[in-house]
N, C-alpha and C positions, 0 to 999 in steps of 0.2 A: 504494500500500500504506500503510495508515494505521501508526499507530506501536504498536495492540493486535495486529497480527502478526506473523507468527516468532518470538512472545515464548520465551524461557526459560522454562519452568513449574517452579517449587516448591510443593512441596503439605508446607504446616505441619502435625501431628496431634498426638493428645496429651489430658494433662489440664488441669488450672488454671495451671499455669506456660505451658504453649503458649498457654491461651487469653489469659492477658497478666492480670496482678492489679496489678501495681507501675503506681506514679503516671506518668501520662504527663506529665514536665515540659515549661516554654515550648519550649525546643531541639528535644522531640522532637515537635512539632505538626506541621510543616511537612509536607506531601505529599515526599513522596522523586521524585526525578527521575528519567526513565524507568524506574519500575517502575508499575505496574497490580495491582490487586486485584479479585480475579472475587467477582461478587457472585451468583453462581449462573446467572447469566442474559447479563452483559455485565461488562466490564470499567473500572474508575475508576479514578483515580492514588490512590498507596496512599498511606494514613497510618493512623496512631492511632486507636481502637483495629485493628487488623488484622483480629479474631475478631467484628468484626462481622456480618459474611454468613455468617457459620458457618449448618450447617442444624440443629444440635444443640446448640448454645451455652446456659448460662443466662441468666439477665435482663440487658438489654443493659447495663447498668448498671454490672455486675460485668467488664466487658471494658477491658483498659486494657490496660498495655505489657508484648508479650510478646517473649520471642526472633526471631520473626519480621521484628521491625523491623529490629534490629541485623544480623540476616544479607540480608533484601533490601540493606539499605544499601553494605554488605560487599560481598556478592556482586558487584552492580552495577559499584561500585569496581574490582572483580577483573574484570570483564569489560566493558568500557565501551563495548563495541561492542553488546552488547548490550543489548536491552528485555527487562526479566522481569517475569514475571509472578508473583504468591503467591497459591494456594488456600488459605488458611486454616480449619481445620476441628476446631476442638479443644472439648473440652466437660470443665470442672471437675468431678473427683472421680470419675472413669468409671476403672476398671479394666480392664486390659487384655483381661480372658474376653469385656470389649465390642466388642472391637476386633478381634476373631479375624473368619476369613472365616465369611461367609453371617450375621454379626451383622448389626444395622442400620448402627450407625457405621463398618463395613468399606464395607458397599452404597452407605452415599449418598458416602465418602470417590471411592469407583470411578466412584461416576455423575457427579461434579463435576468431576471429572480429566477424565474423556472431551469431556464438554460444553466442558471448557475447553480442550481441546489442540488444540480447531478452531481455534484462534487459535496454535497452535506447538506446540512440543515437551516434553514431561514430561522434565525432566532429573534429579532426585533429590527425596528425600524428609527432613525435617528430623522428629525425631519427642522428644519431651519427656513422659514419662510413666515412672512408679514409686512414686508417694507412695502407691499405693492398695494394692501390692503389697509391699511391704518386707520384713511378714509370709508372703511365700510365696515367694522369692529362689529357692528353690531348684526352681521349677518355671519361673522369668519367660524362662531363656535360651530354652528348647525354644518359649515362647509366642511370645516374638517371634522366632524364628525361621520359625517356623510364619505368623506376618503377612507377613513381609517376602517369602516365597516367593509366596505366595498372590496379594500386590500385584503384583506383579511378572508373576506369570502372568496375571493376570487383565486387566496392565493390555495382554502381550505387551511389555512392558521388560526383559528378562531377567537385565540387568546393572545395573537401576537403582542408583543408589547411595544409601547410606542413611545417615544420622546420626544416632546417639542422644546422649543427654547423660544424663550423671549428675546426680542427683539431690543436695537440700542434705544437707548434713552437720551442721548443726545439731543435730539430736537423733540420738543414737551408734547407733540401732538399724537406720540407714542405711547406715552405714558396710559391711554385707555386699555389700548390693544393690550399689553402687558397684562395690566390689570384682569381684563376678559377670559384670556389664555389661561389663566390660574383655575381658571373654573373646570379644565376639561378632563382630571382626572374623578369628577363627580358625575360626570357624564357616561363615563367610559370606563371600563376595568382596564388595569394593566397599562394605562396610560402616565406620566410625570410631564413635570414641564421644568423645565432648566431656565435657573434665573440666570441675565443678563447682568446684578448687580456688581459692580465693582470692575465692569469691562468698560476700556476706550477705544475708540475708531483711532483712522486715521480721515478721515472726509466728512464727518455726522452720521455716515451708515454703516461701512465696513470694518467691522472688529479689526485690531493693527493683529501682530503676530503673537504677543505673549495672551490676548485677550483668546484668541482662537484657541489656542493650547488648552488653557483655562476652559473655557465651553466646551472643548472636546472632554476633559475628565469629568467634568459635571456630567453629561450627558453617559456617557463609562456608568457613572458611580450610580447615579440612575436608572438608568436600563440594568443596571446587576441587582442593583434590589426586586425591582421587576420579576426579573429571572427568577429570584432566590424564592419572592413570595407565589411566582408559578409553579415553581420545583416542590413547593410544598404545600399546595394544592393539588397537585399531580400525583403524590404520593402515597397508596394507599398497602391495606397490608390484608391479609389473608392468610386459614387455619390450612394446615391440610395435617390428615390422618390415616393410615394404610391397614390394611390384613389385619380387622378385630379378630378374625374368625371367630365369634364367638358361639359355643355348641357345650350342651350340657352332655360334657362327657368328660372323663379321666384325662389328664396330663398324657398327651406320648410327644416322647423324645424331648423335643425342647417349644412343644406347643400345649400351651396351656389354656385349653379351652374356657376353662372357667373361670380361670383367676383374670384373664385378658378383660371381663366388665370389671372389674376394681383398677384396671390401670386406666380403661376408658373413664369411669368417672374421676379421677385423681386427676387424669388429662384436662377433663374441658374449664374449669379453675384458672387452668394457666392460659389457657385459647381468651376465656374472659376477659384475662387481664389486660388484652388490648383492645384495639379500639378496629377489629376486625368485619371488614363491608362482607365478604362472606367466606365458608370452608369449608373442604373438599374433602369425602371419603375414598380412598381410590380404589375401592373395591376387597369385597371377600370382608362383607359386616357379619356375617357369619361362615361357619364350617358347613352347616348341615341341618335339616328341618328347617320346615318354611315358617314353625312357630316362635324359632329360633329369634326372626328378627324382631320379636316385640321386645325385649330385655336392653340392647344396644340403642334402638331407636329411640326408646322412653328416656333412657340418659341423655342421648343428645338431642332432646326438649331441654333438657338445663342450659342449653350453647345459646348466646348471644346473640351471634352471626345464626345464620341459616346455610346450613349444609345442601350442599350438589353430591348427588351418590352417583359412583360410576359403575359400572358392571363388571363384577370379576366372578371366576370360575364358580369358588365356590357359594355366592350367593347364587348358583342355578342348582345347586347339589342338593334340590329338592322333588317331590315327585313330579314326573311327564305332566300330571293334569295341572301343577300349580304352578310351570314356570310361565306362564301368561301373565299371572298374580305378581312375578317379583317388579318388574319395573313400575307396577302402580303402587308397590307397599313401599318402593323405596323414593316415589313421585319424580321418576323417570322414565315414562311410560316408552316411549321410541327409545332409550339409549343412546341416543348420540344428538346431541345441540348446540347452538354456541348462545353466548352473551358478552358482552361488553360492560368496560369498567377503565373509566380514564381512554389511552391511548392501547389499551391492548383489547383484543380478540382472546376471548377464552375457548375452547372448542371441549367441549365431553364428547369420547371419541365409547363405541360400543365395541368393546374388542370382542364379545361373545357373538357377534353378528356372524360368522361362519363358524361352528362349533358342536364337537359333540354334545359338550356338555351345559352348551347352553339354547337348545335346542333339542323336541321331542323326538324320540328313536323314528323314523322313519320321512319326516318332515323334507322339508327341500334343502333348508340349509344345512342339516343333520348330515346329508347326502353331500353334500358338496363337500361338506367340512372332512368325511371321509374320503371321497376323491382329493381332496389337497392330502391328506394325511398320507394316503398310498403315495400319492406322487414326492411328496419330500422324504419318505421313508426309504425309498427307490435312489433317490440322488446322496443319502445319509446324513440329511441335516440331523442335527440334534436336538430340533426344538419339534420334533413328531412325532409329541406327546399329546395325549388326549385332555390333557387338562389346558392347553393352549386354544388359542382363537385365532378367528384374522379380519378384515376388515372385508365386507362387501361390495357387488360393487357400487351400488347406489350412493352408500354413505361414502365411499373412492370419490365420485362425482362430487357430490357435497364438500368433502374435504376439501380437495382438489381448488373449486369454487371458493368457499371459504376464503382461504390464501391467498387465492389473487386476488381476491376484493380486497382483502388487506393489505395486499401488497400495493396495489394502485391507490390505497387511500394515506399510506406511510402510515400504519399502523402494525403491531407486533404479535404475533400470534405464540399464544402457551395452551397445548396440548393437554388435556389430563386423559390418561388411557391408564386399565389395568395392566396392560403387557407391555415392557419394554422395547422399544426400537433397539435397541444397544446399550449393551455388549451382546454379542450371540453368545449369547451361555447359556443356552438349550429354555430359558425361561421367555425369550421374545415372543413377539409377536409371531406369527403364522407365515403372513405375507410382509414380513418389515421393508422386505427389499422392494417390491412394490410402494409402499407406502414411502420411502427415502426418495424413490425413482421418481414418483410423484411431486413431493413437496420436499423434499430435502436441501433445494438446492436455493431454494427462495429466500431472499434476504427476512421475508417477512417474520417467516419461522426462529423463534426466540427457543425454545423449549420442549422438553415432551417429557411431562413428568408421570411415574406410572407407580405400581405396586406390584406385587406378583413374587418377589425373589424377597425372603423375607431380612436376608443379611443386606438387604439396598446396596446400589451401586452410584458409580458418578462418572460419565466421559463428556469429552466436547469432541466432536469429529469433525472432519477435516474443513468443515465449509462454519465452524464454530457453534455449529446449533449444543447445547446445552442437553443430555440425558441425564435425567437424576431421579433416581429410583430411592423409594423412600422404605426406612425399616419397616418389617413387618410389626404391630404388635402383640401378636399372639405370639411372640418367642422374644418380647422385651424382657432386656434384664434388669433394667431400671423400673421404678416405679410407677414413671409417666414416659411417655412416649409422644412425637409427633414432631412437629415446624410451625412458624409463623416467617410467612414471606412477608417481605415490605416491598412495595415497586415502587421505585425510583426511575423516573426517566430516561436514566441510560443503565439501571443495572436490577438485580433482583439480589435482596440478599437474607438470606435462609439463617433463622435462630431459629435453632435446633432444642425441642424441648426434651428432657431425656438424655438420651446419649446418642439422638439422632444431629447429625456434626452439624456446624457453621459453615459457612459458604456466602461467595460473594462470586453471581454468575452476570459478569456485563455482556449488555448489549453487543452486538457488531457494529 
């Protein structure tokens, strides 16, 4: 991955103060350190003037040190992890009735952003414009309110965040406009406005060179609060819990069917203690008998959150005429659906959907599920075993589907299935390699979190997707058992309740 991707994208707009008029002195020559400037086409390390690849600029001449600089520089600083990028796009003495949607300076502002976000993410907008309007203050909030919606939707950023700056005060008839501007983060979420105060021109309008510098880190400090109070509206957390099997019968080996409801209740205490939107069972709430699941279910009435149950083996390890009954006792009648929450695509995947053992002896999928069985028995896989599954094709399409829609919306998709994709250690999935071939390769795919293998596993395979197979609890050695994820916007990070581990799985 070269260093022009995953950039941070800022998109500069505006009029002759954005487009930079003050002297770029020696100090500010230098290219700035991991940031990049799109030049409509590709990307350069930035410097001085900034508004030069602008598509609407006047004569290049007239381009010198804008705010831009001072906040890539800032920014940077504030975030050192990161490469950012700056779209710059401002053009001297345009009023903002230019800059309304379906304008041209709106349309190429939209077309630059797109083309440039193939290289990362559009994360806010710096915007410097009012000298042309002073004289009409009193229509300018509704205008740029009326921009900042439009960008926003147009760009499908809904929360982008925006910064304006006020204008010099140099000559007194500005002094309204200033005033008015203060208003627009009461109007708008996610919006600041950057004071003017304590800045000099060099003509009564354009900021000199230290004043530019100056409004470029206000503007930084700004937009990073912005950020910091999106990031943590964006952050939410979720239970997840694996393999109660819970079955009134004798301990064998290292499964302890009975004592697994006193770990499940000691567990959900700890699931309470957060402030959990909701949490996942990933199958196998019990060993055996369909009356089995009244005992597990009644405990987790004590939870919080509201639990999603996924379909594992042995929640079908009940009689032919009652597996009809389990998806509606567990109020997941179809087995496989998705939901949303924040930026991510949740998928509950049915892995019993081709299977012996979750399907009646004779049935269509019963049958098939034997025809795969013969046929990987034949080639020697190791997962062709009858307590395995695979995905069908319907819900293949669905999936399938799914993920591109997420992918075309930049959205993140997490899996929960009973059966692992990976590692093949004879506990996978049926058809995983179908399912990989499928959506494996899609940037959208964040995760596939499963049950099934009760000593859990953890890989990232080669195109970074996340497998992380969670302890069984019916063979916990601890007391309580389980996770609570947090999603964070670029990463998921797994506390482990129990002696189920910590983890910290980023994004791509």
């Amino acid at each position: 991955m070269s260093a022009q991707d995953s950039l941070d994208i800022y998109l500069g707009i505006g009029q002759s103060n954005m487009a930079g008029r003050a002297e770029v002195k020696e100090d500010l020559a230098a290219p700035l350190t991991g940031v990049y400037l799109f030049t409509g086409t590709d990307w350069v390390p930035a410097a001085n003037p900034m508004n030069i690849y602008s598509s609407i600029r006047k004569d290049s001449s007239m381009q010198r040190l804008s705010p831009a600089y001072g906040f890539a520089q800032k920014i940077s600083a504030l975030n050192p992890e990161k490469n950012i990028g700056m779209v710059v796009n401002a053009k001297g003495g345009s009023a903002i009735e230019e800059w309304l949607p379906g304008t041209h300076f709106f349309n190429e502002i939209v077309a630059k952003s797109r083309l440039a976000a193939k290289n990362g993410t559009i994360k806010g907008v710096i915007w410097h414009q009012g000298e042309s309007n002073v004289n009409r203050a009193d229509q300018y909030l509704d205008q740029l309110s009326q921009l900042i919606v439009a960008l926003r939707d147009t760009l499908g950023l809904a929360d982008l965040p925006f910064v304006a700056g006020q204008v010099s005060e140099d000559k007194a008839n500005r002094k309204p406009f200033n005033q008015m501007i203060l208003n627009l983060p009461d109007r708008l979420p996610y919006t600041a406005v950057v004071s003017s105060h304590g800045t000099t021109t060099f003509d009564s309008t354009h900021f000199d060179s230290p004043s530019q510098v100056l409004l470029g880190e206000r503007y930084a400090y700004n937009m990073k609060t912005l950020l910091d109070q999106k990031q943590a509206k964006e952050s939410f957390a979720f239970g997840v819990i694996a393999d109660v099997q819970y079955a009134d019968a004798a301990t064998a080996g290292k499964r302890n069917y009975r004592g697994t409801l006193n770990i499940l209740e000691q567990t959900i205490p700890f699931l309470n203690a957060y402030n959990l939107d909701f949490s996942v069972s990933l199958g196998d709430l019990i060993d055996r008998d369909f009356a089995s699941f009244d005992k597990p279910l009644a405990l987790l009435e004590n939870s919080r959150a509201p639990f999603h149950h996924v379909w594992g083996n042995h929640d079908f390890s009940v009689a032919d005429s009652l597996k009809q009954e389990v998806g509606k006792r567990l109020g997941n009648e179809q087995g496989y659906y998705a939901f949303e929450h924040g930026r991510i695509v949740f998928l509950v995947l049915n892995g019993m959907d081709i299977s012996m053992e979750g399907n009646p002896k004779g049935s269509e999928n019963y049958e098939r599920a034997e025809a795969l069985m013969a046929e990987l028995e034949a080639a020697g896989a190791n997962n062709a075993k009858p307590w395995n599954g695979a995905i069908g094709k319907t819900q293949m399409q669905w999936l399938s589907s799914q993920v591109k829609d997420a992918e075309r919306a930049g959205k993140k998709v997490l899996v929960f299935c009973h059966y692992p994709l990976l590692p093949e250690n004879g506990l996978h999935l049926l058809n995983n390699r179908e399912v990989l071939d499928t959506i494996g390769k899609s940037p959208a795919l964040l995760a596939w979190f499963s049950g099934h293998h009760h000593e859990g596993n953890y890989v990232q395979d080669e195109h970074g997707v996340h497998h992380l197979t969670f302890e069984g609890m019916v063979e916990a050695t601890s007391p309580v058992l389980g996770a609570v994820v947090t999603v964070h916007p670029n990463k998921l990070i797994i506390h482990g309740i129990g002696h189920e581990a910590d983890r910290i799985l980023e994004f791509r």
